[in-house]
N, C-alpha and C positions, 0 to 999 in steps of 0.2 A: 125223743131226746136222748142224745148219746150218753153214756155213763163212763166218768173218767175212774179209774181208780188211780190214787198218788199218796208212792211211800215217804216220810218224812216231808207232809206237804205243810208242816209248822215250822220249816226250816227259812234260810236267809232266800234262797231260789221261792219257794214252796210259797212260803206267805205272800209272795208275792203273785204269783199266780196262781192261787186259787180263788181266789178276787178275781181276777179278769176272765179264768173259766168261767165261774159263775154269771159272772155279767153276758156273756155270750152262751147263756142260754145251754151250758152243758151240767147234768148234774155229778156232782164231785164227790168219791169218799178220800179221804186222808187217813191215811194210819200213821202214825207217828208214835216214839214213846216219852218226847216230851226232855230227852235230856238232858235240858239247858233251862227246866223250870219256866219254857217261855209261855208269854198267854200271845200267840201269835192271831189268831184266828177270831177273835171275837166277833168282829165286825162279819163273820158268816153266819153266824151261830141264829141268826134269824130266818134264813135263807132256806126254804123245806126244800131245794134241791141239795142241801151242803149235809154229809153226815161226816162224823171223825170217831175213830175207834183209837182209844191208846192200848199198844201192844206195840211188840217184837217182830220186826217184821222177819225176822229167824224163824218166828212160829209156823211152819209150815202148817197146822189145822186153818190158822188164821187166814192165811194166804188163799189158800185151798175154797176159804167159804166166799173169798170175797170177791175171787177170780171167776165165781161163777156168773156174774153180774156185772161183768166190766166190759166196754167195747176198745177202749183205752186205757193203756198202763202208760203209767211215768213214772218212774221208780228214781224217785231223789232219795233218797233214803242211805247216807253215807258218814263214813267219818271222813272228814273231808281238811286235808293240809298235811304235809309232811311232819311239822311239829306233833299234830296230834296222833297219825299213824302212829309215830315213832316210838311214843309214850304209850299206846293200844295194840301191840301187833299181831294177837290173838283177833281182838276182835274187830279190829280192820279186815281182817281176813275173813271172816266169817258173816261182817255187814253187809263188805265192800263186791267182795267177790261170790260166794257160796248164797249169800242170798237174791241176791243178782239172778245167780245162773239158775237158783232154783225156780223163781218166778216164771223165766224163759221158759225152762220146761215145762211148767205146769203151767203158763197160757195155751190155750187154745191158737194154733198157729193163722185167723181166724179173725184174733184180736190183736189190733195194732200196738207200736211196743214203742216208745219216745225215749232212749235214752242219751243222759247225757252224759258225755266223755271228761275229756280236759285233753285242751293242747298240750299240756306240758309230756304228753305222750312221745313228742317228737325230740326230747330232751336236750342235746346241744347240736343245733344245726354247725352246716357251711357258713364259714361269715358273708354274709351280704345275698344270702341264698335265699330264695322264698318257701318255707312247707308249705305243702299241697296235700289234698288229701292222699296222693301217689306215695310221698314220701315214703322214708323206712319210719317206721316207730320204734323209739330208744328210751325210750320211759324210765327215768333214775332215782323211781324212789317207789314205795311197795303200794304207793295211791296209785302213782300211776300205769305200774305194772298190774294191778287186778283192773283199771278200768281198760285197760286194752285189751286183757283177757274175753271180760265181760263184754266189750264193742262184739271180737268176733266170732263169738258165740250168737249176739245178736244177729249179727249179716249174714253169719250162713242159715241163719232160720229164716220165715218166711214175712213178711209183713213188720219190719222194725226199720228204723231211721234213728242215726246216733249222731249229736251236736259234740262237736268238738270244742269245747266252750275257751274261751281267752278270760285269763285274769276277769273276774267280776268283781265291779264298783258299783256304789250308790249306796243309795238308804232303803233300807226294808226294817220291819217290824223286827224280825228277827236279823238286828245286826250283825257283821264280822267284822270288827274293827282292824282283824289281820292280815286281811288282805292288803295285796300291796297299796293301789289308791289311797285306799281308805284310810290305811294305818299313816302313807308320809303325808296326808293331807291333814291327819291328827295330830303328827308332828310339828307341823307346820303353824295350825292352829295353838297349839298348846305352849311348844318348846321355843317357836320361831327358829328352832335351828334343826340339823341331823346331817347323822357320820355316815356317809356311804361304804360298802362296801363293795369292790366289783361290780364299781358304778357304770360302768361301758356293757354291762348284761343286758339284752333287751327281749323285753315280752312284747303282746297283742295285751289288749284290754279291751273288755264289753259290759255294756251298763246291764245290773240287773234287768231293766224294764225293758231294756234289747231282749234280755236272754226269753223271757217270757213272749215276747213276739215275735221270735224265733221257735217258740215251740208253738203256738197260736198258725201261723207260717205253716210250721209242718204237720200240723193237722188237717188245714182246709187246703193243701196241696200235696195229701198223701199220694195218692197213685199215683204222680209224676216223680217224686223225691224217694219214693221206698227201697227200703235195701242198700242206701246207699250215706258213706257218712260225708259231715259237713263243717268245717271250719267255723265257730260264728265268734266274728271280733269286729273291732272297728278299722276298717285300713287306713284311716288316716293316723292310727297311734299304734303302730309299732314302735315304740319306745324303747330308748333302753333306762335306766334308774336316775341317770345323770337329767337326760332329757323330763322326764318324768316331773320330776324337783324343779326343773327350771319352770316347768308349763304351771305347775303349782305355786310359785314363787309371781308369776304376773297377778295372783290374787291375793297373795300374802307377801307385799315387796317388802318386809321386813324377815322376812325367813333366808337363814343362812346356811348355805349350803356346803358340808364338808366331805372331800373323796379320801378314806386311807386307803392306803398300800400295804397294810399289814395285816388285816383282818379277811378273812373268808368268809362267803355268803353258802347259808347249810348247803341253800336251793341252785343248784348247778344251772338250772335253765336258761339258756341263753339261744334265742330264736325269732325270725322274722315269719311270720303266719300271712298264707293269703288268703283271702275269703274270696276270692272271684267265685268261686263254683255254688255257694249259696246267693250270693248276691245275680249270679244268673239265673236262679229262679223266682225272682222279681223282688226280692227281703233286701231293704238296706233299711242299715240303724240310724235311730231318731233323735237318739241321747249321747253325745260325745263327752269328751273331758271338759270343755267350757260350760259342759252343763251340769256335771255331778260334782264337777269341786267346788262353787257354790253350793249346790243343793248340800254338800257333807261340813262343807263350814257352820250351813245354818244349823244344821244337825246338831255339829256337836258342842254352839251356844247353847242348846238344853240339855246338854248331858255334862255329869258332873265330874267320872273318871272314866279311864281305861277301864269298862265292867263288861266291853262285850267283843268278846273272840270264841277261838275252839280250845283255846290253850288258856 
């Protein structure tokens, strides 16, 4: 039985798959410290392959005891949005990046290393141009300037694969209401209206329950995929905000749709992503936007406010 170890695996990514490790028969530790008061994990906590430790994953002793015993690292363990960086910039640094690097060093070069990125690394493409894993990386904000640090620190060491993840949507136990899906489909739901900004911006987008079967993917197809990183979105939703709204709007035809011309959007990203080079390793996604904006409507008929983001 392979032993996974995953940092922040109580997170919006993390609860979500450590459920489906387990189910596939790998035994999982989590270290998490819980910062959002979530109770994500219950439904493990019977499981005598599932342990969780809360601590710091800063802790280097921590790190140190539990690296000894892992054939697998996934290190989610992030402050994760620009809002929130912005508001932590100490310890984004020190979550984001430094504990990162430290884990690299201190695995065993030995044990395989899953981490994930963020396209937003490619920051304002060519218009109409596709990023590839080739591209330059322009990362414009200090999330995504330490996780490209941390990418290539990964690939020049031995045995790591880094997912270059697209905007993630859906429902997980540990919600983000902030992200972009999520949040204009809560608009949508709630407001029936919203004010676009720099509504011609366009992202990728990948469903949580992709993103976990992209890491599922790059387990049981490591030695063909190692050392090398990977774009994972949906290619049928390169979107850009405007489009986005619109795709939202055939399930809420009473949501109205406003563009100003006066406001500025914090998040500069503006890019077309391709996934061909994952998707040639035989991975295509299961869950598109037809199928999480349903799934996020039924959601948030039982939820009662705005109570879950990073911000």
């Amino acid at each position: 039985m392979q032993k996974i170890l995953i940092t922040g695996g109580a997170g919006y990514i993390g609860s979500m798959l450590v459920p489906k490790l387990l189910d596939k028969n790998f035994a999982v530790t989590v270290i998490d410290n819980l910062m959002f008061d979530q109770f994500t994990l219950t439904n493990c906590c019977g499981n005598p392959n599932f342990d969780f430790i809360k601590a710091d994953i800063r802790d280097e002793s921590v790190i140190k005891e539990n690296l000894k015993k892992t054939d697998i690292i996934i290190p989610l363990a992030a402050l994760v949005g620009a809002p929130l960086c912005d508001l932590n910039p100490s310890d984004t640094k020190t979550i984001n990046r430094d504990a990162s690097l430290m884990i690299n060093k201190l695995r065993d070069k030995s044990q395989l290393m899953l981490f994930p990125v963020t396209n937003s690394g490619y920051g304002v493409a060519e218009p109409g141009s596709f990023c590839t894993e080739e591209s330059p990386l322009n990362p414009i904000s200090s999330y995504g300037r330490y996780k490209v640090e941390v990418e290539k620190s990964i690939l020049d060491s031995e045995n790591g694969i880094t997912l270059r993840l697209a905007t993630v949507f859906g429902a997980s136990p540990r919600m983000r209401m902030d992200l972009l899906v999520n949040d204009f489909t809560y608009q949508a739901y709630k407001n029936r209206s919203i004010v676009l900004f720099e509504s011609h911006f366009k992202r990728n987008f990948i469903h949580v329950k992709d993103v976990c079967r992209a890491f599922l993917h790059s387990i049981e197809n490591f030695e063909t995929m190692k050392n090398e990183p990977y774009n994972v979105g949906l290619s049928t939703a390169n979107l850009s905000k405007m489009e986005l709204c619109e795709k939202i709007k055939e399930f809420v035809p009473s949501f109205e749709i406003y563009s100003s011309e006066h406001g500025k959007d914090p998040d500069k990203r503006n890019y077309l992503v391709s996934n061909n080079k994952l998707e040639g390793t035989g991975f295509m996604p299961k869950y598109d936007l037809d199928y999480g904006i349903p799934e996020l409507l039924k959601l948030y008929s039982l939820m009662k406010t705005y109570s879950h983001g990073n911000v």
